[in-house]
C-alpha positions in Angstrom: -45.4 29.3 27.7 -46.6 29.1 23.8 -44.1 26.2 22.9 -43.3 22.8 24.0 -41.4 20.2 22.6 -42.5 16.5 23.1 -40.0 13.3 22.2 -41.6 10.1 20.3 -40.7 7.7 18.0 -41.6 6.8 14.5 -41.4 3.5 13.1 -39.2 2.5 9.8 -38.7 -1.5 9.1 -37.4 -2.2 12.3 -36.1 1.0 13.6 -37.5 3.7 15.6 -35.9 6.6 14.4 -37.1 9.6 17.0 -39.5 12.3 16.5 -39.6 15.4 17.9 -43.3 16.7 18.3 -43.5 20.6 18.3 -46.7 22.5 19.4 -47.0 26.0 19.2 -50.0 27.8 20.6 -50.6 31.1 18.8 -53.7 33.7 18.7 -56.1 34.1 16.0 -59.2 31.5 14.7 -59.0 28.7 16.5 -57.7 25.7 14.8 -55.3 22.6 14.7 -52.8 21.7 12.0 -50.4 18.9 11.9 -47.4 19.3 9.5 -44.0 17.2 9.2 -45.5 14.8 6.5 -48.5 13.0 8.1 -50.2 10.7 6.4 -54.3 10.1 6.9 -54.6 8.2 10.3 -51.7 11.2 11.8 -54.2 13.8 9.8 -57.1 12.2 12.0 -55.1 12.4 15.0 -56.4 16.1 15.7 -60.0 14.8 16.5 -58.8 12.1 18.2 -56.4 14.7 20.7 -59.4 16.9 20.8 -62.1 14.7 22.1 -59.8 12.9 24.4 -59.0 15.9 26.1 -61.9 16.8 26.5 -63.0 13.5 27.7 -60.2 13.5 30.2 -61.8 16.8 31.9 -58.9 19.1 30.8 -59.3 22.0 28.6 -58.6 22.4 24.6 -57.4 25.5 23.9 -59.4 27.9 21.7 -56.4 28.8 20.2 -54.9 28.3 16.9 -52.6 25.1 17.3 -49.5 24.2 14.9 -48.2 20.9 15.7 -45.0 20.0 13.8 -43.5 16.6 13.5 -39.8 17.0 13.2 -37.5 15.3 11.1 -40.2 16.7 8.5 -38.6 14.0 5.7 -39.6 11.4 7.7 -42.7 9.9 6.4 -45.2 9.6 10.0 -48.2 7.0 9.7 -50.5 5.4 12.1 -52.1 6.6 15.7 -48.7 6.0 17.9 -48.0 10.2 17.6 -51.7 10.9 19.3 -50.2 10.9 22.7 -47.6 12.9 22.4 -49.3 15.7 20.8 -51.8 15.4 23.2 -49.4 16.0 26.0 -47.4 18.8 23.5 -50.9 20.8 23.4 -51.1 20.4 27.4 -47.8 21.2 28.2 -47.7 24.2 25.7 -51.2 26.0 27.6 -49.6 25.0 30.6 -52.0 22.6 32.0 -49.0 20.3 32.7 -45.4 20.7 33.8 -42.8 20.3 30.9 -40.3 19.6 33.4 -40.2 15.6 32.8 -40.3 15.9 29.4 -36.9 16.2 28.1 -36.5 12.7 29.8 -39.1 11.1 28.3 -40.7 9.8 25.3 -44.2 9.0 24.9 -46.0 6.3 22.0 -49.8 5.3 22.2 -53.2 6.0 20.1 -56.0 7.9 22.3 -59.6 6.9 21.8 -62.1 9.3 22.5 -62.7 8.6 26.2 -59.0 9.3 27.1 -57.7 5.5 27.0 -54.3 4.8 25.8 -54.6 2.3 23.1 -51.5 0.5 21.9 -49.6 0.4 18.5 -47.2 -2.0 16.9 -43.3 -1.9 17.2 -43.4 -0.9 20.9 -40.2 -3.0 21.5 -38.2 -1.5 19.0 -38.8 2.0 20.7 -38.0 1.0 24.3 -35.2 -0.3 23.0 -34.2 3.2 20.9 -34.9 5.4 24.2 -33.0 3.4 26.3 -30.1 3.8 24.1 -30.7 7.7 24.3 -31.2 7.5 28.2 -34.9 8.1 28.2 -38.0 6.6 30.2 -40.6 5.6 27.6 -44.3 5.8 28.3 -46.6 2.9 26.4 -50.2 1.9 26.7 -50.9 -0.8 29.0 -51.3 -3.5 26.3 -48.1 -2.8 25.5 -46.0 -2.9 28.7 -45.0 -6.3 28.7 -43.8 -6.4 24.8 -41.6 -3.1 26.3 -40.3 -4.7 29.4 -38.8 -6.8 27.1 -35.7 -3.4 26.9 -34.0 -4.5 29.9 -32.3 -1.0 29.8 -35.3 1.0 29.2 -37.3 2.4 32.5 -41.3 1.6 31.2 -44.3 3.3 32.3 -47.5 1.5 31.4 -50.4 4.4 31.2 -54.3 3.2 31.0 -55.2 7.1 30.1 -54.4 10.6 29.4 -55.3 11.5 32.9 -52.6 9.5 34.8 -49.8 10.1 32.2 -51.0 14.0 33.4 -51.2 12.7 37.1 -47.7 11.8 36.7 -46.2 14.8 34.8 -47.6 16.6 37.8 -45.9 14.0 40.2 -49.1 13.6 42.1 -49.3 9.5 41.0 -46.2 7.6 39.0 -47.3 5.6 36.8 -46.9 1.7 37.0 -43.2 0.1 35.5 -43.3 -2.7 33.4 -40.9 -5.3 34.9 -39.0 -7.6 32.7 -40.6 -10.8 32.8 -38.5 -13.2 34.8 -39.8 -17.1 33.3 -40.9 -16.7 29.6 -43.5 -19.3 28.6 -42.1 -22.0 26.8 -44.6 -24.4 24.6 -43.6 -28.4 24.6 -42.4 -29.3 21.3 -42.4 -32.3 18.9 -40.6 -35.1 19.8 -37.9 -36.2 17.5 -38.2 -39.9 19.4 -41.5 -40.1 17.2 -40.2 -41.0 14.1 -39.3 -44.4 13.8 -36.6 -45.6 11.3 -35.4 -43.0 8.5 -32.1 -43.1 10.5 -30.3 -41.3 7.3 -32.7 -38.6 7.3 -32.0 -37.7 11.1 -28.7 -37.8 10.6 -29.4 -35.1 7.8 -31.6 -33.6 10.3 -28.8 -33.4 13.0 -26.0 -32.0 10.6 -28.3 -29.3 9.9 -28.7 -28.1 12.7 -25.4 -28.0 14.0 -24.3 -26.5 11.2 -26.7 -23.6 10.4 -27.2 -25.6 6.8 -30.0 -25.2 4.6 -31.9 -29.1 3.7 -34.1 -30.6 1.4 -35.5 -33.8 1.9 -37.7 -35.5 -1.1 -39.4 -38.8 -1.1 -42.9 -40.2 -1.8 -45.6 -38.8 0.2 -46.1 -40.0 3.8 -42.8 -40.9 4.5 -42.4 -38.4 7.2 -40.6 -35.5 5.6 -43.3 -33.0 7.3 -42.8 -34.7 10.4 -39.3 -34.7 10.3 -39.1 -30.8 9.5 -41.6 -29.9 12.3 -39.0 -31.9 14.8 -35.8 -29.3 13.8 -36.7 -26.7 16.3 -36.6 -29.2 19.6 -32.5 -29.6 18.4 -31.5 -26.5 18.0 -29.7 -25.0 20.5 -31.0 -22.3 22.5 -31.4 -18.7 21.3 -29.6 -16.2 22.7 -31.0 -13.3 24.3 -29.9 -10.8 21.3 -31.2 -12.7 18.7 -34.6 -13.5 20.6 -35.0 -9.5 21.4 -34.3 -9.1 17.2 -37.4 -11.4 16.5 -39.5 -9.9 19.1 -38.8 -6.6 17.4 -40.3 -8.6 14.1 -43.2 -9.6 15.7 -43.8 -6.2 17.5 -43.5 -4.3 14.2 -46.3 -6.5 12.7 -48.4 -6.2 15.9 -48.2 -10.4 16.6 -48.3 -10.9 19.8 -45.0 -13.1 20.6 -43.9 -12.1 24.0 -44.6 -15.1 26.4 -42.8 -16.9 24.0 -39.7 -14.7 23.4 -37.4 -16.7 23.8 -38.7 -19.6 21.4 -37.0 -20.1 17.9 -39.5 -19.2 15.5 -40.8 -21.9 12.8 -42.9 -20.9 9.9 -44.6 -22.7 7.0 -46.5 -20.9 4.1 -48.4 -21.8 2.4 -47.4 -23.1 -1.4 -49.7 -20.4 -2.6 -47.8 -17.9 -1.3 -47.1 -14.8 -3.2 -43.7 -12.9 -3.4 -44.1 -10.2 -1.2 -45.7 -12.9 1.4 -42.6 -14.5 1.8 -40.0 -11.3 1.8 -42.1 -8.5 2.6 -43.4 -5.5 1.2 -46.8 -3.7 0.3 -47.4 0.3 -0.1 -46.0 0.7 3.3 -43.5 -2.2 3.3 -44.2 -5.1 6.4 -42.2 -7.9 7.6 -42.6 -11.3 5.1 -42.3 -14.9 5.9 -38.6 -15.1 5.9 -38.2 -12.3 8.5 -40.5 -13.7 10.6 -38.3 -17.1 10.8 -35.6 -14.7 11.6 -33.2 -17.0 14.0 -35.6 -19.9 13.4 -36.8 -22.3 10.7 -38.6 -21.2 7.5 -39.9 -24.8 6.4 -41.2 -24.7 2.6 -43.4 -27.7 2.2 -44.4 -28.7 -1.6 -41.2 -27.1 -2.5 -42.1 -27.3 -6.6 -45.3 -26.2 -6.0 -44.1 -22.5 -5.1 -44.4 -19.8 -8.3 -40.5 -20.1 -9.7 -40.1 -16.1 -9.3 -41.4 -16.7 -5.7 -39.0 -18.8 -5.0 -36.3 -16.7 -6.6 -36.9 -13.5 -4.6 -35.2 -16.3 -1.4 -32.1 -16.0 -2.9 -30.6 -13.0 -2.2 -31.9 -13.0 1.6 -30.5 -16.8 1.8 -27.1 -15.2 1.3 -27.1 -12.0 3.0 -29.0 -12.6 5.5 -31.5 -9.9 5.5 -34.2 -8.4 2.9 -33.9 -4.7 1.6 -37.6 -3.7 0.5 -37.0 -0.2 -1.9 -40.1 2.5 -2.3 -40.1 5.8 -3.7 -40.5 7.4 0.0 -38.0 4.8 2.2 -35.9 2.0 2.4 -36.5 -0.4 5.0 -34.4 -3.7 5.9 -35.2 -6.5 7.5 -33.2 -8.9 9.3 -33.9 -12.4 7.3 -30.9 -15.0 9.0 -33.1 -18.5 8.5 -32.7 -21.9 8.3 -34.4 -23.5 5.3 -36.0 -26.9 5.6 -37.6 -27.4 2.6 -40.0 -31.0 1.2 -41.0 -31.9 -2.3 -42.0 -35.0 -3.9 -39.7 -37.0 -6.6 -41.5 -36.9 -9.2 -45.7 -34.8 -10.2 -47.1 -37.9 -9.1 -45.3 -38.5 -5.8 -44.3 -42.0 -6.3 -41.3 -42.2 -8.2 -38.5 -44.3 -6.6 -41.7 -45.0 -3.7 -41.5 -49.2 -4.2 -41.2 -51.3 -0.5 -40.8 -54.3 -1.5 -39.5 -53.4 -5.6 -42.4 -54.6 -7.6 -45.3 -52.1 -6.2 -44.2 -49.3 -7.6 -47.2 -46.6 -9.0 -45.3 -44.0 -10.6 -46.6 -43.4 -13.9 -44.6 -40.6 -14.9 -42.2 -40.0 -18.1 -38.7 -39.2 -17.4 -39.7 -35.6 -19.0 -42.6 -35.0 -16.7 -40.0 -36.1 -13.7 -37.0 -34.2 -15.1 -39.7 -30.9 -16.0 -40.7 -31.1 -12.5 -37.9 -30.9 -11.1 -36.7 -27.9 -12.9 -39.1 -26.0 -11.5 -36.5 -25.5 -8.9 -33.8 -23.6 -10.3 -29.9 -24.6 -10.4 -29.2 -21.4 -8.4 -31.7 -22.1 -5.9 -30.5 -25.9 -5.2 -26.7 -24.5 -5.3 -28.0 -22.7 -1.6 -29.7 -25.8 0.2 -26.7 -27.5 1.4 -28.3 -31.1 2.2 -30.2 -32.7 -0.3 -31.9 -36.0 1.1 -34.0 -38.7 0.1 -36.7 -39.6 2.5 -37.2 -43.5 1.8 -40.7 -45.7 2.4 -40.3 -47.9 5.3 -42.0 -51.1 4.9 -44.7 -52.1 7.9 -42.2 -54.9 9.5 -39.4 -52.8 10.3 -41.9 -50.0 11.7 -43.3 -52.4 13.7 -39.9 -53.8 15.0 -38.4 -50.5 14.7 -36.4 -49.5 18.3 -37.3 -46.0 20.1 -34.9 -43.1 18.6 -33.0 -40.9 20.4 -35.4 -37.9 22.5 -34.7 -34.6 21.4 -32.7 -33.7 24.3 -30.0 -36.2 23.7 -29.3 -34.7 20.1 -29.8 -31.3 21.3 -26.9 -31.7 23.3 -24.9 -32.8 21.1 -25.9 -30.4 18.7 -25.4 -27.6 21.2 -21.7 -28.9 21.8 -20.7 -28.8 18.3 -22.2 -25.3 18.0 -20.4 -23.7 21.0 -17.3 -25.5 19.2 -18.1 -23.2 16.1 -18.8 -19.8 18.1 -15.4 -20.5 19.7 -13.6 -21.1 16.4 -15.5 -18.5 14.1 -18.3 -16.6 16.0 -20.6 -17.8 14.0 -22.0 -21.3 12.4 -20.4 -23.2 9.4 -22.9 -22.3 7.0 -22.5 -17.9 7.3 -18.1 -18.5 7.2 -17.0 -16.6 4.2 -14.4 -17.8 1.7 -11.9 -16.4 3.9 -13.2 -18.5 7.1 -13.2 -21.2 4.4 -8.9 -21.1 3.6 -8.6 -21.3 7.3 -10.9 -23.8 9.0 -11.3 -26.4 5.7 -7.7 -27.3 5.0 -7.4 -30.5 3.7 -4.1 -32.5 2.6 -3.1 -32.7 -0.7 -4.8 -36.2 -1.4 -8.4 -34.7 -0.2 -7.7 -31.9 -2.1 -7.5 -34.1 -5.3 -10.4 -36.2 -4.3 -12.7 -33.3 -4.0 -11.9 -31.7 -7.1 -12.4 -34.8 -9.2 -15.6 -35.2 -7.2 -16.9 -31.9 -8.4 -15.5 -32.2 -11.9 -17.5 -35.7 -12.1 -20.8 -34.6 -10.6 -21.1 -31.2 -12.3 -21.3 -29.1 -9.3 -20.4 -25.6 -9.4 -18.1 -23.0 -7.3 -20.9 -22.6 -5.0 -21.4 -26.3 -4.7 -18.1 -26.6 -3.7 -18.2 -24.2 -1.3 -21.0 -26.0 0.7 -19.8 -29.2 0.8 -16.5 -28.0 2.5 -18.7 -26.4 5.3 -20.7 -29.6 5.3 -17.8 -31.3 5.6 -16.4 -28.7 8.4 -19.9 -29.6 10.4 -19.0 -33.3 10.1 -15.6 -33.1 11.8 -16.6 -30.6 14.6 -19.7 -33.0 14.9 -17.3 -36.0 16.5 -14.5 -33.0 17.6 -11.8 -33.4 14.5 -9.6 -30.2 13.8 -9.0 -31.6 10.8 -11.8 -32.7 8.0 -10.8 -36.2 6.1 -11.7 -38.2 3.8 -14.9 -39.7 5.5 -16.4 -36.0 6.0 -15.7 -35.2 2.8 -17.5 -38.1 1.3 -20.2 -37.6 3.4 -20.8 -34.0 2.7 -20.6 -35.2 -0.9 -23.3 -38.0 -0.9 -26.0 -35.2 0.3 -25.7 -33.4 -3.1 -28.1 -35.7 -4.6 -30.2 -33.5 -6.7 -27.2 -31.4 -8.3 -26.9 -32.4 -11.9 -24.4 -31.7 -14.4 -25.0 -29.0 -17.1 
């Protein structure tokens, strides 16, 4: 047999669309050519196969070797075809059996000695095959981010020779098991902070919501700390969502599996560029904001961030994922986030920072304050739900102050008033569309009349408006109310304290 036909997969955003890998041995000058638009490292692959062949004491054929990678508008990059067309050259001189082979895919780069090395997005391959009902072989390095496709039967390979070993059923090659207790770091305690009771609350209503916050106050006053504590009261992730962010991580080759099942939190830095934080580069990768997919994306310094950087958030904010265009491909990444973000009042940091109201060092001009603060735009406030200032707490009552409630205890109420919401709507207050909105946020004629002089008055706009009724929604499901009042209402209204009026 001249031809076999070997299954892989390719690797687009977070997708493994399949590849079929075609080898045809012909006569004439010996030679290798790889077609189906490889770039350089798939170009380089045919030294690579060739030496770890040889290596592996099996025997290149002195033939003339056409190796197609099929769809041939697919662009193919990177080292993860090497074993496939190794196995597509054995199989087609008939040094292995091709009986296995419709049943199985294979992904790893070959060094020159034979090993299998691994390659990023492993996970989102396993879990491709097992859709399509075949067994995937990975490099070792590799099995444990795999195992991680319950449905998917793994086979972890150290080298050509036992992937050939097992092709000739003479040795199976190990299965990756799914790993049964996840590693789970310890994380902050929200009991640290002492006093800054409205800033918890804040802190609590965000997270049972889904809501977007900004806290801003003088520096030191425990806004950092404060963000950092957001992931111990979430509620659990789920195992889609965690599988969805270890397909992230796997795509940009982080290794994240012992903690799979963790919420992710990031923190750029303010220096941060654009593609950084959504993505992108000449082959597009995974930015900031997909990596705190399900998690926390926490935004310290918040003015501080380039304005057009910060822009480029607002679109993923509302969709909840980040479309990255080139000539070649479109890739999308999930982006679904929570944004905690920090700033100071005012360039200085002190404004409004007095304990005792005479030792006050802001030095700034209402310009410089109000300048400042423009540097985040209206459209960009009108998608952080919870505006908060984060207060100086003078030594006495941080001395005196009582122990706070431990993570746990607001986790479970937080976790209660979540499970209330996927009940309801599926989904948290903060992603319920306009329709969810006429359905879940009725309020009685009087509310209704409140509200909309509240708006008028403060300047907010449609969007505004929009947030403070799912603020508003969190609020009631937060103490179990069908209905939201008057008290939610104002609530959700007194955490719009940055809006102004045009």
């Amino acid at each position: 047999m001249s031809l076999a036909i070997v299954h892989t997969r390719a690797l687009l955003g977070v997708d493994a669309p399949p590849v079929t890998v075609e080898v045809h041995l012909s006569n004439g000058l010996p030679s290798l050519a790889i077609v189906g638009m490889p770039e350089t490292a798939v170009k380089e692959s045919k030294d690579r196969v060739r030496s770890a062949i040889l290596n592996s004491h099996l025997e290149f054929p002195a033939r003339r070797i056409t190796v197609n990678l099929a769809p041939a508008d697919l662009p193919k990059e990177g080292g993860r075809y090497d074993l496939a067309i190794a196995i597509g050259i054995l199989a087609a001189s008939e040094q292995v059996p091709s009986e296995l082979l419709n049943e199985l895919e294979l992904i790893g780069e070959l060094a020159l000695s034979g090993a299998v090395r691994p390659v990023t997005g492993t996970l989102p391959a396993a879990l491709a095959a097992g859709k399509a009902g075949h067994s995937l072989i990975v490099a070792a390095a590799n099995a444990p981010e795999a195992a991680l496709a319950r449905d998917t039967h793994i086979y972890s390979a150290e080298n050509l020779l036992r992937v050939c070993a097992h092709l000739h059923r003479r040795g199976e090659l190990p299965s990756a098991e799914f790993p049964a207790s996840p590693t789970r770091r310890p994380q902050p305690e929200l009991a640290d902070v002492k006093g800054q009771q409205q800033a918890k609350r804040a802190l609590e209503v965000a997270a049972s919501g889904g809501h977007n916050l900004l806290m801003f106050g003088p520096p030191g006053t425990g806004k950092t700390m404060l963000a950092s504590r957001l992931p111990s009261i979430l509620p659990a992730i789920d195992e889609r969502d965690a599988l969805d962010v270890a397909a992230i991580y796997s795509v940009c080759g982080v290794g994240h599996t012992p903690l799979w099942l963790e919420r992710p939190f990031r923190a750029p830095h303010h220096t941060a560029s654009a593609a950084a934080l959504v993505g992108g580069g000449t082959q597009p990768r995974p930015g900031e904001i997909s990596l705190a997919h399900g998690g926390v994306l926490f935004l310290d310094e918040l003015p501080e961030f380039q304005r057009q950087v910060l822009e480029v958030l607002r679109e993923p904010m509302e969709s909840g994922e980040i479309r990255i265009s080139r000539a070649r491909a479109q890739t999308c990444y999930p982006a679904r986030v929570q944004l905690i973000a920090a700033m100071n009042p005012c360039p200085c940091g002190y404004f409004g920072g007095a304990i005792n109201g005479n030792n006050n060092r802001c030095r700034c001009t209402s310009e410089q304050i109000q300048r400042y603060r423009n540097k985040i735009s209206g459209p960009m406030l009108d998608r952080i739900d919870l505006h908060v200032p984060v207060h100086n707490i003078p030594p006495s009552q941080l001395n005196n102050a009582p122990m706070g409630e431990s993570s746990a205890t607001v986790q479970a109420r937080v976790s209660r008033t979540v499970n209330r919401q996927q009940q309801r709507q599926n989904k948290p207050n903060a992603q319920i569309n306009s329709k969810d909105i006429e359905q879940f946020c009725v309020l009685t004629a009087e509310d209704q009349q409140f509200l909309e002089a509240a708006v008028v008055r403060l300047g907010l706009s449609t969007r505004s408006y929009y947030r403070v009724l799912k603020v508003a929604r969190t609020l009631a499901d937060m103490i179990q109310q069908d209905t939201i009042g008057r008290a939610q209402l104002a609530e959700a209204l007194s955490f719009r304290a940055l809006d102004r009026a045009p």
